[in-house]
N, C-alpha and C positions, 0 to 999 in steps of 0.2 A: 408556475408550471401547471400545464394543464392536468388533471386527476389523470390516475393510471397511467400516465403517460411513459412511464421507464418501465410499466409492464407491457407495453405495447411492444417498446424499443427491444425487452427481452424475449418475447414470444416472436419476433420477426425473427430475431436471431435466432434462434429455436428450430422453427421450421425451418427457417436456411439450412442448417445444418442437417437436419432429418434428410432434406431433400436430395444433399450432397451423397448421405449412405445410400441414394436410391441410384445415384449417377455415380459415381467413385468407386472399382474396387478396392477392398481392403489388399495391405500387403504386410510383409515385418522384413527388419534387417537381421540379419545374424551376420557370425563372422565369415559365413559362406556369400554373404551379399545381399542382395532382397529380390526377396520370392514372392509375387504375387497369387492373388486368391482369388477369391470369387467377392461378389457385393455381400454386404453385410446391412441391409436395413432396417431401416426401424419401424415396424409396425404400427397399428394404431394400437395396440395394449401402451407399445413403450411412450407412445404420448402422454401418456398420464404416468405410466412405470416412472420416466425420468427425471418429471420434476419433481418428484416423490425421494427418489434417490438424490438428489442433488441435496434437497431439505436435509434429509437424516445424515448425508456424509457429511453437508458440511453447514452444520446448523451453529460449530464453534464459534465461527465468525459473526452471527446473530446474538450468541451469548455476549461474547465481548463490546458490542456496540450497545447492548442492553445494560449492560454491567456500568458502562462511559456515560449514560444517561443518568444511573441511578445516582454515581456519583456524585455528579453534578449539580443533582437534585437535595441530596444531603448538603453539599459545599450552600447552595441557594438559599435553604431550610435555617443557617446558621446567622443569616446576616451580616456574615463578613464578608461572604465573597464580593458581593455587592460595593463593602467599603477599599477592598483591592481594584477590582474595575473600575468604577469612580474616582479611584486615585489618579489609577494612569490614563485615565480619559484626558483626566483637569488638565494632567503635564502636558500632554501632547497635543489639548486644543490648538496650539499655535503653531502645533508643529507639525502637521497632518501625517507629510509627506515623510519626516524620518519615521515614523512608525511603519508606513509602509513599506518604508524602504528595507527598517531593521525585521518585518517579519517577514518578508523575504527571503533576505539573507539568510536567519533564523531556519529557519524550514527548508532551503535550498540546501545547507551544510548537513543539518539533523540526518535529512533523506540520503546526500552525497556520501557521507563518511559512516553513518550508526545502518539506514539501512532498513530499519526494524518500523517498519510503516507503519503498521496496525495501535505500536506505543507511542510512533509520533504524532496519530492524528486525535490523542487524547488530547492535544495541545489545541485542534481546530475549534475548540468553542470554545474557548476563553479569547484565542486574540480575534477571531470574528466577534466575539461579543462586542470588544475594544474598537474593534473596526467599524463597525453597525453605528456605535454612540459617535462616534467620530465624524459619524456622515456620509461614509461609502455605503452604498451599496452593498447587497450580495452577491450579484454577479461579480463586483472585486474582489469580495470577501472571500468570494471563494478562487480565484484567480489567486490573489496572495496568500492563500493557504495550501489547498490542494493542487494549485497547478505548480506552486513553489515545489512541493516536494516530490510531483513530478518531473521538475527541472532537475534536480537534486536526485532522482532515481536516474533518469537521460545520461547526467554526468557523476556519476557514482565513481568514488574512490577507492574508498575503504568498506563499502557499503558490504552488510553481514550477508542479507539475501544474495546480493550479486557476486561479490567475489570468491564466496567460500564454496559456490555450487559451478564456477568456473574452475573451479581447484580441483573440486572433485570429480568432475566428469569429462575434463579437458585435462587435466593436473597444468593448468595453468597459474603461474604466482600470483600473488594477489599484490605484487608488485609490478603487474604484466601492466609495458605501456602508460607505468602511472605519471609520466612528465606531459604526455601526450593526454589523458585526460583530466589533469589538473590544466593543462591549458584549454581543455574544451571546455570542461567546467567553467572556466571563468567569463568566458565566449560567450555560453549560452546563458550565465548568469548575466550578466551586462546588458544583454540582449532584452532577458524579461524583463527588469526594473526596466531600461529601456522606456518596453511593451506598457507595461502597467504605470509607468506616469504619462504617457499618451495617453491611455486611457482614461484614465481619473482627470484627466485637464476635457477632454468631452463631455464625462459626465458632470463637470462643476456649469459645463453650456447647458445642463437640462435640468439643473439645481429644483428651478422653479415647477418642475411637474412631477417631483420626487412625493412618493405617499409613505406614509408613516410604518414600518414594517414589523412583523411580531419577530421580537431575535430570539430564534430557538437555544431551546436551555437556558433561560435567563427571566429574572423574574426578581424588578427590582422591591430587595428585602434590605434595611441598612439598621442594624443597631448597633450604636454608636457606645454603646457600654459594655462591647464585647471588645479585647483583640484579636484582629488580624494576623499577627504574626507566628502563634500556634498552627495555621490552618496553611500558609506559607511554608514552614518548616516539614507539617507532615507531607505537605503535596512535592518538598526539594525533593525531601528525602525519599521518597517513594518513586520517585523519577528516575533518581541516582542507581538504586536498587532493582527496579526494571531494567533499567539500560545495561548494568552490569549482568543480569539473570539472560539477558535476551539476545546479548552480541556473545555471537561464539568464539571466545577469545582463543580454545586450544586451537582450532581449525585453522584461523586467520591467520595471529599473529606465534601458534606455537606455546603460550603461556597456559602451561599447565597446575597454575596454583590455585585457583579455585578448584579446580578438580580434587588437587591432593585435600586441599582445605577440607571439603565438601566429606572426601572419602574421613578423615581424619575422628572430625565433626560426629558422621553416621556411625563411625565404628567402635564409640566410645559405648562398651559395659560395665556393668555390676556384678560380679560374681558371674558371667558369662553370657546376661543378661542382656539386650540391646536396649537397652534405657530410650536413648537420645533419637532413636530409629522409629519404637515404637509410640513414644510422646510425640515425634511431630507429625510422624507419617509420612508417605513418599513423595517428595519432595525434591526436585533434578539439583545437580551443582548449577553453578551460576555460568551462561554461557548455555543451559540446555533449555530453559524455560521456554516454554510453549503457550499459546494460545490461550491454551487452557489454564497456565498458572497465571499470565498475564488478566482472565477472568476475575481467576478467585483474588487477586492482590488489588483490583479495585474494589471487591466486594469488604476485601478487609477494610483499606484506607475509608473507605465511606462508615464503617463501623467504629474506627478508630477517632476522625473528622466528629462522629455525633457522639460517642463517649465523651470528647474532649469537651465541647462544650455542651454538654447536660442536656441534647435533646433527650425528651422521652421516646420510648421505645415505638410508641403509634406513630408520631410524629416523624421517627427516623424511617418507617418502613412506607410511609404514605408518600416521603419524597422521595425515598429512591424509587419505589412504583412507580409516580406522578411523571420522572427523569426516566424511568424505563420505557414509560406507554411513548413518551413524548419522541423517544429513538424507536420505537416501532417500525415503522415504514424503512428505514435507514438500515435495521437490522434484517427487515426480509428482503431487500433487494439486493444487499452482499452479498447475501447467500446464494440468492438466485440468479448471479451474476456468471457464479459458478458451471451456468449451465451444460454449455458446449462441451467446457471439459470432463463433466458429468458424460455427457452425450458420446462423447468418443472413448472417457476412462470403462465406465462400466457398461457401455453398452456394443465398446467392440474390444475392450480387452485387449493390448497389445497390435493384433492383428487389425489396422486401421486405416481407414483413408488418408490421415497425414503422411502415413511412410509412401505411401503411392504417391502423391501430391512434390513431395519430397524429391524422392529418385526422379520423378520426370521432371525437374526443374534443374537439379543439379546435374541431371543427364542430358541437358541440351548443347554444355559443350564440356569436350573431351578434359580438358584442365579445370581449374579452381578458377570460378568465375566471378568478382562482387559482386555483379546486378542478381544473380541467378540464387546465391548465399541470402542475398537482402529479402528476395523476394519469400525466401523459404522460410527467413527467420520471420517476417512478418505476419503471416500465412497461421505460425504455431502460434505466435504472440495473442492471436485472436482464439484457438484452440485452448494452449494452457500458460490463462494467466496467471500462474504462481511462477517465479521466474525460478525454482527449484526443479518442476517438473519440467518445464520451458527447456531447462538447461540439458536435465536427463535425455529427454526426447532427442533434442537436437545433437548433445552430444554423442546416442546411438548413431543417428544417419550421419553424423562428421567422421566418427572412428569405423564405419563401414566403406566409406567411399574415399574418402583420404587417409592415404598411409603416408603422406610428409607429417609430423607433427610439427617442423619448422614452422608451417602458417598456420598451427592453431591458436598461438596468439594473437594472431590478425584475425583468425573467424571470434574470438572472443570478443575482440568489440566489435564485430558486426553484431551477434547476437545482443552485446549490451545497448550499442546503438540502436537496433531494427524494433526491441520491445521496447525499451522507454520511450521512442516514437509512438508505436501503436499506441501505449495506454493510455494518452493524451486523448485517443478517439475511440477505444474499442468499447463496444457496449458491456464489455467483459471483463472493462479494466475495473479490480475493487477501488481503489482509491476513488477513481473518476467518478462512479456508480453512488458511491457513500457521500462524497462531496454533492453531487448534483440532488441527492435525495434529499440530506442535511438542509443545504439552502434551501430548495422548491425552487432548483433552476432546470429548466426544460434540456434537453441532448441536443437541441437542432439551435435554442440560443445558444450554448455553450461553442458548438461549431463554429455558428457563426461569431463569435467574439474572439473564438483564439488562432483561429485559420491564418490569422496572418503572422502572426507570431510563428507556428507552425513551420510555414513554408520558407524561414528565415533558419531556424534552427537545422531542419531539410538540407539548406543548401550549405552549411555546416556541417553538417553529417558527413555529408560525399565529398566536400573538399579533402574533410580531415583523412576519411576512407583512402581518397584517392593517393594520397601524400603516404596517407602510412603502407599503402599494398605495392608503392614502390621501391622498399625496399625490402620486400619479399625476396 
C-alpha cells in the first residue's frame, strides 16, 4: 500500500462532503413531515474544526485497536503464543484449504449471529497470522477475515448491532424474515468460499514471484519450557465474557438475568454500606459493555497473560507499547473513518443534507418504491456508518413518510441489505478501513479483487428483494 494512501482516500471523501453542504439544503423530518431550510456549509474554520471533532468524539475506537496491539504484544513477549501458531500451522500444512475454508465459515457466523465486530476482529491476527505462515497472501488474509465478517454482517441473523437497532427504531422482531435470511446467508456464504478458492488457486499460478512479507503483530519468540495452555484458557475465557458483556441479551432475546444478576451482585452491603459497588467501581451488567469496557478488559487480559507467566514489569509494558505503536496507523484511520458522520452529526446537527437527499428520493414516486428505499439506504450507509445511527436516521425518514408499518419489515432488510453492501466499499466502512490498514492493502487493489464477488452477491440482493416485496 502506497504511504498515506487511505488518508488521501479519507480526505477525498471529506471534501466531498464539505462540498455537498455547499450544493444541499439542509432539512429535518418531524411528525408534521419535512421542512426544508436553507444550506448549511462548512467553512474553512470547519476544515480543520472537523477532523478535530471527529478525533475527540471518537477517539474510543483508536483506544481499543491500541489496546488489541498491546495485547498481542504481551501474548508475543511470552513465547507461547508463537508455540500455539506453530501448532496449527504444522496441522494444516496439508491441508491449506480447510483452514481457509474453516476461517471463513468462523468469521462469516461470529459477524452473522454475535454481531459485535469491533470483539470479533481481535480474532483478525491470529488467524491471518496462521494464514501468512501457511503461504497466503494478505490480500487473502484479509479477504478471509474481514471480508468474512462482512459477509456475515450482509447476512446477519441474530446479529446484536443489527437487529436490536431494527427493533428499536422500526419495533421490528428480531425474528423478522429470519427463514429468508438464513437462506441468504447461506447463498452468500457459498458464494464467498466459492470466491476465495478461485482465488487462492490464481495466486498458487504466481507462487513463484511471492516476496517474503513482515506479519503484523507477530514476532517469532518460541520457549519450549513454557505451557501454552494457561495462555489458551485466559484468552477462551476472556472471549466467553466479552461476548456475554457485549451481546444485548435483554433487547434481543428478552433474557433479563444478567441484569437481575448484575443489579443483585451491585446491591450487596454491610451495615448500609455498598461494599461490592464501591470495590469494583462502575461496571455495566453483561449485555451493556461498551467500547470502552471492551478496552479496559484487554488491557486487563494482557496484565493477567504476563502475571501468569512471570514477565517482569518493564518487559510487560515494552510489549504492550511495542504491540500498541505497531496498531498506530490502524488506530488513527478508524477513527478517522468516522469522518462524514462527524461532518453531518456536529457540524449540521439534525437539520441536514441527508433528510433532503432522503425526501427527494423517496418522493419521486407516490407509493413505497425498492429502487428508490435502496438508493436512500445506500446514500446514509456512506453518512453513518455505525448501523445504530444508520438505523435511527433512517428509521426517522421511514416513520415520517410511511404510515403502513405492514412493509416495515420489508424496509428492514433493505436497510440490512443496502449497508452491508456499502461497507464492502465505503471509505467509511470501519471494518473495511481497519482491515485494509492492518494488512498494507491499497482501497483501489481491494476494489479491484472483490468487484466480482460483489456484483454476484448484488444480484442476490435484488432477486431475494424482489421475491420478498411480493408479498407485500
Amino acid at each position: 500500500m502506497k504511504k498515506y494512501e487511505l488518508s488521501k482516500i479519507l480526505g477525498i471523501t471529506f471534501i466531498i462532503g464539505v462540498l455537498l453542504t455547499w450544493l444541499i439544503p439542509t432539512g429535518q423530518f418531524s411528525e408534521e413531515g419535512f421542512a426544508i431550510a436553507a444550506t448549511n456549509p462548512l467553512g474553512f474554520i470547519d476544515l480543520f474544526r472537523t477532523p478535530l471533532n471527529t478525533f475527540a468524539n471518537f477517539i474510543h475506537y483508536a483506544m481499543v485497536f491500541l489496546a488489541l496491539g498491546g495485547l498481542y504484544g504481551v501474548m508475543g513477549k511470552t513465547g507461547v503464543y508463537s508455540i500455539i501458531v506453530d501448532k496449527i500451522v504444522k496441522k494444516f500444512k496439508t491441508k491449506k484449504e480447510n483452514f481457509l475454508i474453516l476461517t471463513s465459515i468462523i468469521f462469516i457466523l461470529l459477524s452473522s449471529v454475535l454481531g459485535v465486530n469491533l470483539l470479533i476482529f481481535t480474532l483478525v491476527p491470529f488467524f491471518a497470522t496462521i494464514l501468512l505462515l501457511l503461504g497466503y497472501n494478505k490480500l487473502t488474509s484479509l479477504v478471509v477475515t474481514v471480508g468474512a465478517m462482512l459477509t456475515g454482517g450482509l447476512g446477519a441473523t441474530y446479529s446484536n448491532s443489527i437487529n436490536t437497532s431494527l427493533r428499536y427504531f422500526l419495533n421490528v422482531s428480531i425474528h423478522n424474515e429470519i427463514v429468508t435470511r438464513l437462506i441468504f446467508l447461506v447463498i452468500i456464504s457459498v458464494l464467498f468460499i466459492m470466491f476465495v478458492l478461485n482465488s487462492t488457486k490464481k495466486e498458487k499460478d504466481e507462487e513463484d514471484k511471492k516476496e517474503e512479507v513482515k506479519i503484523p503483530l507477530y514476532t517469532k519468540n518460541v520457549k519450549k519450557d513454557r505451557n501454552p495452555w494457561p495462555l489458551i484458557i485466559v484468552c477462551g475465557f476472556a472471549l466467553i465474557l466479552l461476548t456475554l458483556g457485549m451481546f444485548d441479551w435483554a433487547f434481543s432475546f428478552d433474557i433479563s438475568f444478567f441484569k437481575n444478576m448484575h443489579e443483585s451482585i451491585i446491591g450487596l452491603e454491610t451495615n448500609g454500606y455498598p461494599i461490592v459497588a464501591n470495590l469494583i467501581g462502575a461496571i455495566n451488567a453483561f449485555g451493556n459493555w461498551s467500547m470502552y469496557d471492551l478496552t479496559i478488559f484487554l488491557m486487563i487480559v494482557s496484565v493477567v497473560i504476563a502475571w501468569i507467566y512471570s514477565l517482569k514489569v518493564k518487559d510487560t509494558v515494552d510489549a504492550f507499547v511495542d504491540g500498541a505503536k505497531e496498531m498506530l496507523p490502524v488506530a488513527f484511520y478508524v477513527t478517522m473513518a468516522n469522518i462524514l458522520f462527524s461532518l453531518i452529526y456536529f457540524g449540521q446537527s439534525g437539520v441536514d443534507i441527508f433528510n433532503t437527499i432522503s425526501n427527494f428520493l423517496l418522493g419521486i414516486t407516490d407509493k413505497f418504491n425498492m429502487i428508490t428505499m435502496s438508493l436512500t439506504s445506500i446514500i446514509g450507509s456512506f453518512f453513518y456508518n455505525d448501523f445504530i445511527q444508520y438505523s435511527n436516521v433512517l428509521g426517522t425518514v421511514v416513520g415520517s413518510i410511511y404510515n403502513n408499518t405492514i412493509i416495515y419489515p420489508k424496509i428492514a432488510l433493505i436497510l440490512q441489505f443496502m449497508y452491508g453492501l456499502t461497507m464492502f466499499v465505503a471509505p467509511t466502512s470501519i471494518l473495511l478501513i481497519a482491515g485494509l490498514s492492518y494488512f498494507g492493502i491499497s482501497y483501489k487493489e481491494w476494489l479491484k479483487h472483490i468487484w466480482k464477488y460483489l456484483v454476484k452477491i448484488f444480484a442476490v440482493v435484488l432477486v431475494v428483494l424482489i421475491i420478498v416485496m411480493m408479498f407485500v
